[in-house]
C-alpha angles and dihedrals in degrees: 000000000000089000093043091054095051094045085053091045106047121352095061082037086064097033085057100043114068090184100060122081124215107211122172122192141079109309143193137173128251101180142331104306101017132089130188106223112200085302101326117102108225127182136174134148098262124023130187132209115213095171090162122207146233128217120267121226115202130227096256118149114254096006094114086053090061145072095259121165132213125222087254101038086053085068087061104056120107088207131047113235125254088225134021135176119188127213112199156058143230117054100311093070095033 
């Protein structure tokens, strides 16, 4: 699901837009509308930073000893859970 809904959301977004770049690497700004791309200067008149994320699993005790999900492993279950706390805030735990 997780892999369906990214290829939805940006990479048929690129296919189908001739007039957007995708550029991967390590990149910081120069100036306003340059970026140093792992080496490489890029400019253009709108850029856009996609840096992703990964889930972040906090320092509780016994938490490594247990089942826990991710907000990106509970995609992945067959069966919902019986019971289910969530640890989180923003969008992805609403």
């Amino acid at each position: 699901m997780v892999n369906a809904l990214r290829e939805a959301k940006y990479q048929s977004v690129l296919e189908r837009n001739e007039s957007i770049s995708l550029i991967e690497g390590e990149a910081k700004f120069i100036d306003l509308h340059t970026l140093d791309v792992s080496g490489k200067n890029v400019t253009a008149d709108k850029i856009i930073i996609s840096t992703g994320s990964s889930p972040f699993i906090p320092p509780i005790p016994g938490l490594n000893e247990s089942d826990y999900l991710t907000s990106t492993t509970a995609f992945e279950l067959k069966e919902l859970p019986k019971n289910l706390a969530i640890l989180g805030g923003g969008y992805i735990a609403l």
